[in-house]
C-alpha positions in Angstrom: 112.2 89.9 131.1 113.2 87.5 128.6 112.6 88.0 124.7 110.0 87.2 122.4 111.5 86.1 118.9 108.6 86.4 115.9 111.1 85.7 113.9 115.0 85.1 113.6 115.4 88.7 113.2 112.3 90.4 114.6 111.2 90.5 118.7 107.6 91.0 119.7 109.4 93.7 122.4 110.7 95.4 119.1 107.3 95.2 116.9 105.6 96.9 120.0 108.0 99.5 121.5 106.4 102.9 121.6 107.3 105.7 123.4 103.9 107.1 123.5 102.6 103.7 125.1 105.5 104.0 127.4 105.0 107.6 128.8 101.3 108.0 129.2 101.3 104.1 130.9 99.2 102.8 128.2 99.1 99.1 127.2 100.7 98.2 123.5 100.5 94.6 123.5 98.1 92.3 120.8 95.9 89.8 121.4 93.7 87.5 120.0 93.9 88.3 116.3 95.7 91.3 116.4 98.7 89.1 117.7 98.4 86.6 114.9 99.0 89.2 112.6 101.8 90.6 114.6 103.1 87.6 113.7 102.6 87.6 110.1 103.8 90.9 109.7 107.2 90.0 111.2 107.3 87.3 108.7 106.7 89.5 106.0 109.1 92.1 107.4 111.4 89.3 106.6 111.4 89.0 103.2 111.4 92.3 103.1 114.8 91.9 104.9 115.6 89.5 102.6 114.8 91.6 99.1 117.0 94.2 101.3 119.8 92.0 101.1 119.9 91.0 104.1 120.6 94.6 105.7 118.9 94.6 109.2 115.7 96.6 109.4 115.4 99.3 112.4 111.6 99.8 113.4 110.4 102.4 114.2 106.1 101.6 114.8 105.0 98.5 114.7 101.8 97.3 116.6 99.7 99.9 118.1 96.8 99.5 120.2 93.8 101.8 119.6 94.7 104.1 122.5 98.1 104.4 121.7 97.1 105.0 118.0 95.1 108.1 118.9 97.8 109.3 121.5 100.1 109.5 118.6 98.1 111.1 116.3 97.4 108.1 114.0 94.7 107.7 111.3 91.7 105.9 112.7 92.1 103.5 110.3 95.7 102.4 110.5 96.7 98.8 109.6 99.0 99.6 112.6 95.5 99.0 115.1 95.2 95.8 113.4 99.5 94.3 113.8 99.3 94.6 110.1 101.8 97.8 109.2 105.5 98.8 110.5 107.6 101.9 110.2 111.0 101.2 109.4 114.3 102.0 107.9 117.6 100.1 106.9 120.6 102.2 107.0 122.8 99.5 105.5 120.8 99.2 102.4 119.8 103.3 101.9 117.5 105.8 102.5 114.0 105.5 102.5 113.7 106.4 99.2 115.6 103.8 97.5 113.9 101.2 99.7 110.6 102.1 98.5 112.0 102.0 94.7 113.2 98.7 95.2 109.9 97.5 97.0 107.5 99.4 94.7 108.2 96.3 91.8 107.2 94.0 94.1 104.1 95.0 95.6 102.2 92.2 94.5 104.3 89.1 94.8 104.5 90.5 98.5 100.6 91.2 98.8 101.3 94.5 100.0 98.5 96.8 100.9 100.1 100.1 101.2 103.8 101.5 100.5 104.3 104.7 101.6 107.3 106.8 101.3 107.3 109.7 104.4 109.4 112.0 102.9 113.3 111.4 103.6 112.4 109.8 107.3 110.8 106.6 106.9 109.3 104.3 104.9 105.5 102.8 105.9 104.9 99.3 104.8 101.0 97.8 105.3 99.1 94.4 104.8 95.6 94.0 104.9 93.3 90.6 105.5 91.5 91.7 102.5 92.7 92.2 99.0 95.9 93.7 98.9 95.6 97.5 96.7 99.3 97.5 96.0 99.2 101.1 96.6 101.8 103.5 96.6 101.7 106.9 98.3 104.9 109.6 99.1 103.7 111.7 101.9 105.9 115.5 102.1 105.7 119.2 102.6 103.5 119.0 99.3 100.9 116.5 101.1 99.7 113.0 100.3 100.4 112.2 96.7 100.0 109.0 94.7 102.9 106.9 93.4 106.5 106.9 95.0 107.8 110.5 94.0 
């Protein structure tokens, strides 16, 4: 099956890969709107490549569909439902940490909604239709706290 490039760096296989979607035979691809903003994510996902200098991005969630969502254990309001959010790293550039600290600046000029650390695994990047909260959030053994700790 041939490829879908969102972007130069970014396949629509990639942004919608789950495991979850993939064992319990459950459909985990957008349409309509939801695929629009699949596609504006990617985009997005590349200037976060960019500010990452260039490093390539592994990721980990991308799109998931509402029944894929709950499989996984996702909040019922994830941007993820909605093509807006991914879960990713980038070994080349560092851990998740230091990739949050050198988004965190930036929240605005990239109209993030959400930045949120998860705690030395990955880091959880959101966009929202509305007006962006530039929000930051480190999730670890402590909880959900605001601010990247």
């Amino acid at each position: 099956m041939p490829t879908t490039q969102l972007t130069p760096h970014i396949t629509l296989e990639e942004f919608t890969a789950s495991q979850t979607a993939s064992r319990m035979g459950l459909d985990n691809m957008p349409t309509g709107q939801n695929y629009e903003n699949v596609e504006q994510c990617a985009k997005n996902m590349e200037k976060v490549r960019a500010i990452l200098g260039e490093k390539p991005i592994l990721i980990s969630s991308g799109y998931r569909s509402p029944a894929v969502n709950a499989a996984c254990g996702g909040s019922s309001t994830s941007a993820h439902m909605s093509g807006l959010a991914a879960d990713f790293t980038c070994p080349g550039f560092g851990d998740p940490h230091a990739i949050c600290k050198k988004l965190e600046p930036l929240l605005k000029e990239l109209e993030v909604d959400q930045l949120i650390y998860e705690y030395a695994s990955w880091v959880h990047i959101g966009w929202t239709m509305g007006t962006p909260r530039n929000q930051t959030l480190t999730i670890d053994n402590r909880g959900t706290r605001s601010g990247i700790a």
